[in-house]
Steps between C-alpha positions, in 0.01 A plus 500: 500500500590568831858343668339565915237331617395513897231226561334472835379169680219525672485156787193549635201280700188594344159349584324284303147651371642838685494683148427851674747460726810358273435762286570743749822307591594521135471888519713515777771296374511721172503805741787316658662433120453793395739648806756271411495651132375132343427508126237226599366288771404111485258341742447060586300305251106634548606702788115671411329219597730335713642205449397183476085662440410135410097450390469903634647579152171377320280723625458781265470778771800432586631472197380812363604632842893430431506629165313856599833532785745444231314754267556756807857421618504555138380875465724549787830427304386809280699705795853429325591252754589151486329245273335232646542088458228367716291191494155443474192278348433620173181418253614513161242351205310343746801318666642526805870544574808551714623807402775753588435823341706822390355799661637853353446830387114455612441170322537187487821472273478088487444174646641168460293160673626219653572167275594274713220429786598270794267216559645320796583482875343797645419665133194437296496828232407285243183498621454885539736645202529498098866449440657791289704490193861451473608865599773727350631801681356840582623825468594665827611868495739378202598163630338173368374313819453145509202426768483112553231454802632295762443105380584637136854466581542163665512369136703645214193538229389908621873621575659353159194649302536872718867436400474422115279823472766735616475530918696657660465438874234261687282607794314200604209629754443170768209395740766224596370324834730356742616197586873402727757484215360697202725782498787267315248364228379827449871616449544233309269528243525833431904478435344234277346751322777719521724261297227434256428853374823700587232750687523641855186440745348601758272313706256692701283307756215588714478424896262469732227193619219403294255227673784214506766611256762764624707727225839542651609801294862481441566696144845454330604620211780296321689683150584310207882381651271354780618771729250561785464879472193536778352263774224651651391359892265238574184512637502855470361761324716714334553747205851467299601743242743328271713665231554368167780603220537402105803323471625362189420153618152611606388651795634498839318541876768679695561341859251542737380423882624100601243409719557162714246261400382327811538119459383153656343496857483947508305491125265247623444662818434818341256343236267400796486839646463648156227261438304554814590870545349581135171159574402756857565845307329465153180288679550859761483285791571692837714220594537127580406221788658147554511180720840534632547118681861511652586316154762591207265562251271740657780717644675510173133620366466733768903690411397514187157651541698809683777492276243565246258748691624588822441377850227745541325315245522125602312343796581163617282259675601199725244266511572199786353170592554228735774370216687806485833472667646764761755535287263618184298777694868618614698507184125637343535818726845533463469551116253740530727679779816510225228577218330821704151384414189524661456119648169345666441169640160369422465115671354241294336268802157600491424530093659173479286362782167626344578335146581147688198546692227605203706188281467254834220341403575448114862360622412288762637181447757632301918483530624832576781577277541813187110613503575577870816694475430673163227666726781684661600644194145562331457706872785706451416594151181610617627696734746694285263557242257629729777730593587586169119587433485732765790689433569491175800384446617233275571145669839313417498113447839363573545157362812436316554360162561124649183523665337618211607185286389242761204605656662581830213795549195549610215635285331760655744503794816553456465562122260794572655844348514744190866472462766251555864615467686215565271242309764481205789397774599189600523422844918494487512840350231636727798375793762664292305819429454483879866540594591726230253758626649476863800602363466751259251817446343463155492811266201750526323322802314579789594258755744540749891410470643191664337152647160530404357127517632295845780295435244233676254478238753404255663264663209308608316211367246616325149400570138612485427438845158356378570129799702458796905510349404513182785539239529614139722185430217307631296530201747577264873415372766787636446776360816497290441168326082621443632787356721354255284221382260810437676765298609170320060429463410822442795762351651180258192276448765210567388094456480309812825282407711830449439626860555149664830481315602859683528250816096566606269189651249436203206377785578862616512701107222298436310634815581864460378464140165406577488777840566749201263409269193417680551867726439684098131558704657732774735661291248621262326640814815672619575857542728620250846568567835645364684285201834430609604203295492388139119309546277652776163323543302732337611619201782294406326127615129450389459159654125306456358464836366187362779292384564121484834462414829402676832462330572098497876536493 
């Protein structure tokens, strides 16, 4: 029995399917351990494969690929170092699990498998995993260890039975994704926890973009009085080395770093350039290109495309017709002046031209009216993609989250990209997200300090230029009451009577209901993007493009 125990957390972005390469991350993080005298050294849930590996975990090459790298991190704990807690895939009697495994001494000590396997939102590992058995503890260097994998402790059933067999602390490996307020009901369940078993825990989380789910990272680890001994930074990667002592009330983390939690309009903002920074550098793309209009939403896309890479990395493109205003091309270059990007202008007039005149004959007789204008858009986005063909780099769509739900887009136009990181934002966050860059220089970016966006494009009207004045508002309610009857649609699945009676026109609920569900076509046709709020379209909403009803209320 032992009454010291130093326990390092390893927060670290691994790639998914990257098995080579987050094993030699693992290495290095034990080198790092092993400086800072740890007795052993935990890693995220399936930091091996990465997390989430979705259908990727069926294959058996891959499987069997996992389970060779834990079998040498393995061998390489025969040095005297730390032990290992790491996560991988493992194939045990012909079933397949979530595991987090013991490394030490050379071998593979023990493992214990996930029971609890999340099967909503954006989390489907019933489909891929065999749950495991209730767990007991494992013996680490002396110390019975309680490993609960990340959803195994948002209900009591794992920790009480880890408890009743004689734990003694909790270290709860996460792939926990983001979304704007989860750092309280994280906190909050796991003093839950806390209260339940009389243990100390520490919750270790991974960070770092994965298609359209973001990890934030921020580790804590609270003791059994619900002290917080250690919070470790956000969006980050970082190694702590936390000391632990045998009371006689249990064991006790001593204090450690306090890091400040970033919160509201700065977490968001950094989950979009953690999203897109991590989409451009795991896909190795050399950098990004984008339609930047003179509009909010493109130059918020375009400060966070260098937040995220670097100016170096992010050319802009104004693309102009007859419709667009003076102002537009002005504020357009402006933006890219603040931004330091490379900026072209590449006039629409003549592509636009040559569609109207190959379509004259099929349209004569015709009204001019959407077909005609949406040929505006479908010009740029052939333009930008031809761009993006030639050089390689990865085209940004920039439609917000309240375009998304109606419609308001144009497929293959505007819509046309690999990545969108502001499609989980509503249009009166992507204003507020706006502003709060101006003001303030966000952690670990690339972009330059100060007014970044023209105060111009955010206090115009905005429109898509597509007709002579044309205005947002034309077409749609403001933008503040859209957005609200929206998150009330789409984040609360809310009856028709219930919004109305928040003071909302019913002619106008009823309209934006049906604008959101017969667009379900373009949104399964959209570029993925990063999850920001509770239901994303994606992952969290699986709509039926083909749907015939309407709520009667």
């Amino acid at each position: 029995m032992t009454d010291k125990l130093r326990i390092a957390l390893a927060q670290l972005n691994p790639i998914v399917g990257d098995i080579a390469g987050n094993l030699q991350k693992a290495v290095e993080a034990r080198r790092a351990a092993a400086l800072g005298r740890a007795d052993v050294v935990m890693f995220p849930e399936l930091f091996l494969a990465g997390y989430p590996p979705e259908d990727l975990v069926l294959k058996p090459a891959f499987q069997r690929a996992a389970m060779a790298a834990v079998a040498e991190l393995a061998e390489q704990t025969a040095d005297g170092g730390p032990a290992v807690l790491i996560g991988s895939p493992w194939v045990e009697e012909g079933n397949l699990y979530n595991a987090f495994l013991l490394l030490d001494e050379g071998e593979i000590k023990g493992h214990r498998f996930k029971v609890d396997l999340p099967n909503y939102g954006v989390f489907d590992e019933k489909r891929v995993f065999t749950p495991g058995p209730p767990p007991g503890p494992l013996s680490v260097r002396g110390v019975r260890i309680g490993l609960p994998i990340c959803e195994d402790i948002w209900t009591p059933d794992v920790v009480e039975c880890i408890a009743e067999t004689g734990g003694e602390i909790l270290l709860v490996p996460n792939g926990s994704p983001y979304w704007s307020d989860k750092t309280d009901e994280r906190q909050n369940i796991v003093v839950s926890r806390i209260r339940e078993s009389g243990l100390p825990l520490v919750y270790l989380n991974q960070i770092g973009g994965q298609d359209e789910l973001v990890f934030d990272g921020g580790s804590f680890v609270i003791n059994a009085d619900y002290s917080v001994a250690l919070q470790m930074p956000a969006w980050e990667e970082a190694i702590a080395i936390t000391e632990w002592t045998r009371s006689n009330h249990g064991w006790v983390c001593e204090p450690g770093e306090k890091a400040l939690v970033e919160e509201d309009l700065e977490s968001v903002y950094l989950a979009v350039v953690q999203g897109l920074r991590d989409y451009v550098r795991k896909n190795r793309f050399p950098g990004v290109v984008l339609g930047l209009s003179g509009g909010i939403d493109s130059a918020l896309v375009a400060a966070i495309a260098v937040d995220a890479l670097g100016p170096d990395k992010v050319h802009c493109v104004m693309l102009p017709y007859r419709y667009t205003s003076d102002e537009s091309i002005k504020d357009a270059a402006e933006c890219a002046k603040l931004l330091g990007v490379r900026y072209d202008v590449v006039p629409i007039e003549a592509p636009v031209a040559g569609f109207s005149s190959v379509l004259g004959p099929l349209f004569e007789g015709t009204q001019s009216g959407i077909t005609e204008e949406n040929l505006q858009s479908r010009s740029r986005g052939v333009i930008l993609m031809a761009i993006s063909n030639k050089f390689g780099s990865m085209l940004l769509t920039t439609g917000n989250k309240s375009e998304v739900s109606v419609g308001y887009a144009t497929l293959y136009g505007d819509m046309n990209g690999g990545f969108n990181p502001i499609k989980d934002l509503y249009k009166m966050k992507v204003f507020a997200l706006s502003r709060w860059r101006n003001e303030h220089m966000p952690k670990g970016c690339f972009g330059p300090a100060g007014r970044v966006i023209p105060e111009n494009i955010i206090t115009r009207p905005p429109s898509a230029e597509l007709r002579p004045d044309q205005k947002d508002e034309d077409s749609l309610p403001p933008y503040a009451v859209l957005d609200d009857i929206l998150e009330c649609l789409v984040e609360d699945e809310m009856a028709i009577r219930d919004i109305v009676a928040r003071g909302h026109d019913r002619a106008v609920v009823k309209r934006v209901e049906q604008l959101l569900y017969v667009s379900e076509y373009k949104r399964r046709q959209a570029a993925p993007g990063v999850k920001i709020t509770r239901r994303n379209f994606g992952r969290d909403r699986r709509y039926p493009i083909v749907n015939g009803f309407r709520d009667a209320d």
